[in-house]
C-alpha positions in Angstrom: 179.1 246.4 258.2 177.7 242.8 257.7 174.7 244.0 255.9 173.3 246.7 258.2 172.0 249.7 257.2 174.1 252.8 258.5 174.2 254.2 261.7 172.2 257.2 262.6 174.7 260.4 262.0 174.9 264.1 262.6 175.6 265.8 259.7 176.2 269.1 259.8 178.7 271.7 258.2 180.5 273.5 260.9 180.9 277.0 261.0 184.6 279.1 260.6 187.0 281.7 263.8 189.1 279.9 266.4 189.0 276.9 267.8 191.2 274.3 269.7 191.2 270.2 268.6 192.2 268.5 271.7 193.4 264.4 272.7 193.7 263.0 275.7 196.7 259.7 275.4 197.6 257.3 278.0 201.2 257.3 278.0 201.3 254.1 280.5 202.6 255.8 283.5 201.0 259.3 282.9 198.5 260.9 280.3 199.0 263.8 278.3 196.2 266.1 277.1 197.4 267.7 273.6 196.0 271.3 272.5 196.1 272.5 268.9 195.0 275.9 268.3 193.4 275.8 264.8 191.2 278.4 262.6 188.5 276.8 261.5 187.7 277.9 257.6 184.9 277.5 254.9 185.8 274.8 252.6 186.7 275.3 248.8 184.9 273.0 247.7 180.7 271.0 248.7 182.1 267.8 251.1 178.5 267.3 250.5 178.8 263.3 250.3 180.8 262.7 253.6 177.8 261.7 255.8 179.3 263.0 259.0 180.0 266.1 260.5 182.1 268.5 258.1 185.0 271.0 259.1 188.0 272.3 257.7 190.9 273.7 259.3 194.3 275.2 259.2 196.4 274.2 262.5 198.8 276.6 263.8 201.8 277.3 263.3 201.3 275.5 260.2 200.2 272.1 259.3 203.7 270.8 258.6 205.2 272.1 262.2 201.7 271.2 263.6 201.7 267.6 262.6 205.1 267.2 263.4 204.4 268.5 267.1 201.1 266.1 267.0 203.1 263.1 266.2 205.8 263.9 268.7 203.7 264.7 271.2 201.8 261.1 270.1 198.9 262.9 269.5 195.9 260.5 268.8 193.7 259.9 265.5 190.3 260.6 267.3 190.1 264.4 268.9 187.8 266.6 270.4 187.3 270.0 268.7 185.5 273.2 270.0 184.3 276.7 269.4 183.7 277.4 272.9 186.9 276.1 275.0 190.0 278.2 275.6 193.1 276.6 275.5 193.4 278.6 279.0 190.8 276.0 280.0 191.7 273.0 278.8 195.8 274.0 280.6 193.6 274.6 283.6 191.4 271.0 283.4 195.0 269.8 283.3 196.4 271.4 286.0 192.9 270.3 288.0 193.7 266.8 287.8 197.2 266.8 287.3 197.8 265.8 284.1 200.5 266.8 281.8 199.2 269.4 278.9 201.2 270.5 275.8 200.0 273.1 273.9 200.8 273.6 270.4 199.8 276.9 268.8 201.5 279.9 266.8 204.5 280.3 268.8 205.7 276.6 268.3 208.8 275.7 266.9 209.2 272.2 266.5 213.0 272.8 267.8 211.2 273.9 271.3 208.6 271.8 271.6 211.2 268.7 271.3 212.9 269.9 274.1 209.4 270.6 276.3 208.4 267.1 275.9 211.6 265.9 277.1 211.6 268.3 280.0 208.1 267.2 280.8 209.5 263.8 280.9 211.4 264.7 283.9 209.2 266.8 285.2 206.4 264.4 285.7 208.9 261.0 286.0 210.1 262.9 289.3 206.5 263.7 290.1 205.1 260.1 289.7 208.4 259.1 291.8 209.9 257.2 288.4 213.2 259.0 288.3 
């Protein structure tokens, strides 16, 4: 960008088992954490040229019903993925500071998780004293 060199980067190739992405959004009057149970898997092919940190994943359920829930849920571009936090954790980080947490994992049906969203809408509207 204007002529600079690049940026200092990790790079790295990430290794493969369960993990959880995670993304905290400001929904104006209330945030939402979003956790998406993945399995992290060796790539097909070298992604030898991306200069930044590398991993492949499959989300659960699936990445169709997976993305779908993301988008619904307004999941953000940016996450935060790990090796070493549950999704137990993360739902009790929520709880902590009391913010809402919507987990999306192999039991999601897309049908359901519509419905949880809009039940958490009025479940934390009455909280926050909106409704």
């Amino acid at each position: 960008i204007g002529g600079k060199e690049d940026p200092a980067r990790l790079v790295f190739d990430g290794g493969e088992g369960a993990a959880v992405n995670a993304s905290l959004i400001d929904l104006g009057h209330r945030f939402r954490l979003i956790v998406n149970e993945v399995d992290a898997v060796k790539p097909k092919h070298n992604m030898s040229k991306l200069p930044v940190a590398r991993i492949l994943w499959q989300p659960r359920p699936s990445l169709r019903d997976s993305a779908e829930a993301w988008i619904l849920a307004g999941g953000a571009h940016h996450t935060c993925f790990s090796f070493a936090v549950t999704t137990e954790q993360l739902q009790d980080f929520a709880e902590i500071i009391g913010v809402e947490c919507v987990v999306i994992n192999e039991h999601t049906s897309v049908a359901s998780f519509k419905n949880e969203l809009r039940w958490n809408e009025v479940f934390w509207g009455r909280k926050q004293g909106l409704l």
